[in-house]
C-alpha positions in Angstrom: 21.1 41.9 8.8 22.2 41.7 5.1 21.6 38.3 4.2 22.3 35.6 1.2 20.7 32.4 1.4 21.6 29.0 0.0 19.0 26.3 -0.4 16.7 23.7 -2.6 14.4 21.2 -1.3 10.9 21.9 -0.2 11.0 21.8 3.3 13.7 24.3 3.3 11.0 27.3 2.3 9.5 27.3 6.2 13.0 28.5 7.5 13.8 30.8 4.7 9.9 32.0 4.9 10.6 32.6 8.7 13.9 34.5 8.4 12.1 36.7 5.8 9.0 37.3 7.9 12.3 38.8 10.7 12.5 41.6 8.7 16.0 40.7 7.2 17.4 41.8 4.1 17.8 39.0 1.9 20.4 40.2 -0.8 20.0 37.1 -3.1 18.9 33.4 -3.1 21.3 30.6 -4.6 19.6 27.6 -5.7 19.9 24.5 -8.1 19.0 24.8 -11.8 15.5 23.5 -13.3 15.5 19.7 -13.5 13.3 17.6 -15.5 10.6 16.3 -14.2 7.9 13.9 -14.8 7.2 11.6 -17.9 7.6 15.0 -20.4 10.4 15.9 -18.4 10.0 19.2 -17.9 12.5 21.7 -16.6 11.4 22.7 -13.3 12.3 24.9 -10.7 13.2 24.1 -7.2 10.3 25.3 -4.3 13.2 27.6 -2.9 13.4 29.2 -6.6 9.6 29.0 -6.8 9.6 30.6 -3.1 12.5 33.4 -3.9 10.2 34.6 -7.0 7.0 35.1 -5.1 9.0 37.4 -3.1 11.1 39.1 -5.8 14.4 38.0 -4.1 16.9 37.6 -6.9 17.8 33.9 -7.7 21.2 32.3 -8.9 22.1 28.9 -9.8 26.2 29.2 -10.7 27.4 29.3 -6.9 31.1 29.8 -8.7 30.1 33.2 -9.7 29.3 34.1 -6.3 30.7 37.7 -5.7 28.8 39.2 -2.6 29.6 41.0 0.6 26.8 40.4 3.4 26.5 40.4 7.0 25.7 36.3 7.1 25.1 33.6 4.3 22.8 30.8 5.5 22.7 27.2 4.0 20.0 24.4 4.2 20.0 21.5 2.1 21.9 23.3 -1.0 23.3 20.6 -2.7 26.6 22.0 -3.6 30.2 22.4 -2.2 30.8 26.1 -1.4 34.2 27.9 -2.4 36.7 29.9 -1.2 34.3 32.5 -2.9 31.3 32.1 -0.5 33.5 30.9 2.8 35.7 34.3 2.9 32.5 36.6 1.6 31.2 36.4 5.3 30.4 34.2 8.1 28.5 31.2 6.8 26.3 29.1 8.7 24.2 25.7 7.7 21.4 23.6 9.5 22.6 20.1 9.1 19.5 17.5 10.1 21.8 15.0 12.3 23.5 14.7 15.5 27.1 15.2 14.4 29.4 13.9 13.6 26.5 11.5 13.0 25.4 11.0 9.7 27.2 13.6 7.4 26.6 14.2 3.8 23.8 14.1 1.9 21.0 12.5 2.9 21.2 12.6 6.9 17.4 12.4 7.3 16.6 9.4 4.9 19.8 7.7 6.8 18.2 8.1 10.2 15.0 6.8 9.4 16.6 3.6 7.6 18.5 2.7 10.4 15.7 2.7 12.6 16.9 5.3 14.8 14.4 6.6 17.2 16.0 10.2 17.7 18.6 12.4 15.8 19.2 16.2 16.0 19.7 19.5 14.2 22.3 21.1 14.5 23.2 24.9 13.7 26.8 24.9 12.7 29.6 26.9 10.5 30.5 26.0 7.4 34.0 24.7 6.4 36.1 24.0 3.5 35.9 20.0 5.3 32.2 18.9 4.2 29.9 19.2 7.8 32.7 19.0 10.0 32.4 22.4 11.0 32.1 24.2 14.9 28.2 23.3 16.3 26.6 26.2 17.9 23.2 25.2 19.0 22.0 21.7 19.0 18.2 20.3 19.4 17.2 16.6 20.0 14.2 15.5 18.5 12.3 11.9 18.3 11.8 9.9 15.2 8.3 7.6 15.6 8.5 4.4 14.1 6.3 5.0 11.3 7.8 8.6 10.1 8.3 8.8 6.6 11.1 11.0 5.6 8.6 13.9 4.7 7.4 13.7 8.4 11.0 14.2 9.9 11.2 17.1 7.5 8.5 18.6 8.4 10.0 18.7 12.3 13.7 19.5 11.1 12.1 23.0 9.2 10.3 23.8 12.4 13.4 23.3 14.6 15.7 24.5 12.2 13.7 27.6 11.6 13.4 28.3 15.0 16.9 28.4 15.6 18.2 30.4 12.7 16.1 33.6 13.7 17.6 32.7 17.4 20.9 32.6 16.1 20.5 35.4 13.7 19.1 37.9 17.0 22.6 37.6 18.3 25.7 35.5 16.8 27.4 36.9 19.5 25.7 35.3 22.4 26.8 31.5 20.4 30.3 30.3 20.7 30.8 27.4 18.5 31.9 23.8 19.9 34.2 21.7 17.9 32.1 18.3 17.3 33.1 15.1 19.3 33.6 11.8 18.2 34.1 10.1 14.8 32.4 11.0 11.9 30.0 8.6 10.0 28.9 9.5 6.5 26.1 9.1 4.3 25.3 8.5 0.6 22.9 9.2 -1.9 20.2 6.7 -2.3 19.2 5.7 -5.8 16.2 3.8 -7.5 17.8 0.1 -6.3 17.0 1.0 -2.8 13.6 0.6 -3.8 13.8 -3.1 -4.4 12.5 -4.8 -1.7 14.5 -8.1 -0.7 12.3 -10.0 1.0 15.0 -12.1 3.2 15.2 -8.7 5.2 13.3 -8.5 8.5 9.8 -7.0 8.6 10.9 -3.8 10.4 14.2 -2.9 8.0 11.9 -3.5 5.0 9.1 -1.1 6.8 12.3 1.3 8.0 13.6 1.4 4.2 10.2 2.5 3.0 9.2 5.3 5.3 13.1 6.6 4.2 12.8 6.6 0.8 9.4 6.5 0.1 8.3 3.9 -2.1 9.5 -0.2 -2.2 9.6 -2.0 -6.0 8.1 -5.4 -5.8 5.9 -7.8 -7.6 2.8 -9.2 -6.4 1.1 -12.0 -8.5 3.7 -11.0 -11.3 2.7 -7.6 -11.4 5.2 -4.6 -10.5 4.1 -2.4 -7.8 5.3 0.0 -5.5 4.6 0.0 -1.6 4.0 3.0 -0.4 3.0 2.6 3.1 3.6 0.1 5.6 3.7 -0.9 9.3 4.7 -3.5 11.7 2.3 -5.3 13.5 3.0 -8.2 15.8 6.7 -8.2 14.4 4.8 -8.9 10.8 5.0 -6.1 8.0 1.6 -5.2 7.1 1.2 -3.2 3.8 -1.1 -0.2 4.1 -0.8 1.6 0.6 0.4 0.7 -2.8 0.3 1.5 -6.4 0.1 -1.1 -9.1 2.3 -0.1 -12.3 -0.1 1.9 -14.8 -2.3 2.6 -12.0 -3.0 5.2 -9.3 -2.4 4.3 -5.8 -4.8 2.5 -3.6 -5.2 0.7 0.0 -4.0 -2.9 0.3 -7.7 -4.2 0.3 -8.7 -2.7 -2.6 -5.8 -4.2 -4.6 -6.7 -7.8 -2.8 -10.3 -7.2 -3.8 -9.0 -6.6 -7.7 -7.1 -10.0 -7.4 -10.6 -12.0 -7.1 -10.0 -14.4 -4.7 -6.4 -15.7 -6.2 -3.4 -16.4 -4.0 -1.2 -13.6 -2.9 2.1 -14.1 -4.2 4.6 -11.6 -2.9 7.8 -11.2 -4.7 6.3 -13.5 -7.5 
């Protein structure tokens, strides 16, 4: 099968890896532009751009000059709105990380996690002009432990979702798309002040907003530092794994052991 695919983030390469390793055709791979990254901020590719020039797959960034005619175009965590230009080209499917109409948008995964939720799904679905409100045609539960980070959950949703694109992709005919049920919730994009930790919050929403996005901005003894790692522990939060501003990370005895015996002051 003739194939274009449409993706970014890193733990989108497994599925697009898998559906290489099937022995389709991949015409051409649509990505996002370099970003800057890191203190020099330098302009860097995404791992699906990184991933498409190992394998000599020709990469685009300007979805608006999309002008192709394959057999399937396949979407996972793109990042962009797709056009009349894509959406009449040819059948166009996406894995979406969330039981739908749960959690559309952007950041289905981080969402999850935040709300505590113990399971979600992914779902295999087609595209439509209205953002993930499209037919589902296959569906797979999966559990969410209560100390997976988002990278974790990831991980699973590029297994699953791998999985059931080369499924999918060995027959569209045998999968007849079912119209989702029940009313949508949406999410948003989180941003650098969902790092600050308010310390009013319960133990486990603190610990759930960490594992989600990955980092919690504090200060300790009046110095600024990031929790990394966390868990709950007799309905207490317990930190695990922090990194004190100019510093590299360490474990939470280490930094107590650099304090010399003072008082721990958290969010002083």
């Amino acid at each position: 099968m003739k194939l274009v695919l449409m993706g970014t983030n890193a733990f989108v390469v497994p599925m697009f890896e898998k559906i290489a390793n099937a022995g389709h055709e991949i015409m051409a791979v649509f990505t996002r532009g370099p970003k800057p990254v890191g203190r020099k901020q330098i302009l860097t590719p995404s791992p699906v751009h990184v991933w498409a020039d190992a394998r000599g797959i020709p990469v685009f960034h300007n979805v608006r000059e999309y002008d192709m005619r394959p057999d399937m175009v396949v979407v996972v965590s793109y990042g962009a709105i797709l056009r009349e230009n894509v959406l009449n080209s040819a059948p166009c499917i996406n894995i979406h990380p969330s039981d739908l109409p749960k959690y559309r948008g952007p950041s289905p995964i981080r969402t999850a996690i935040y709300n505590g939720d113990s399971r979600s799904a992914v779902c295999l679905m087609q595209i439509t002009a209205e953002l993930d409100a499209g037919d589902v045609y296959m569906r797979r539960a999966f559990e969410i432990g209560e100390n997976d980070t988002n990278e974790m959950v990831e991980s699973k949703v590029s297994e699953i979702g791998g999985d059931m694109i080369i499924e999918y992709l060995g027959n569209p005919a045998a999968f007849v798309g079912v119209p989702q049920d029940g009313t949508p919730t949406f999410t948003r994009k989180f941003t650098g002040d969902d790092e600050i930790i308010d310390w009013s919050h319960r133990p486990r929403d603190i610990h759930n907003r960490i594992r989600a996005i990955g980092a919690g901005r504090t200060k300790i003894n009046g110095v600024d530092v990031k929790i990394l790692q966390t868990c709950i522990k007799d309905d207490k939060l317990e930190i695990l794994r922090l990194q004190p501003a100019g510093k590299k990370p360490m474990d939470w005895k280490s930094f107590v052991n650099g304090l010399h015996g003072s008082e721990i002051k958290i969010g002083e």
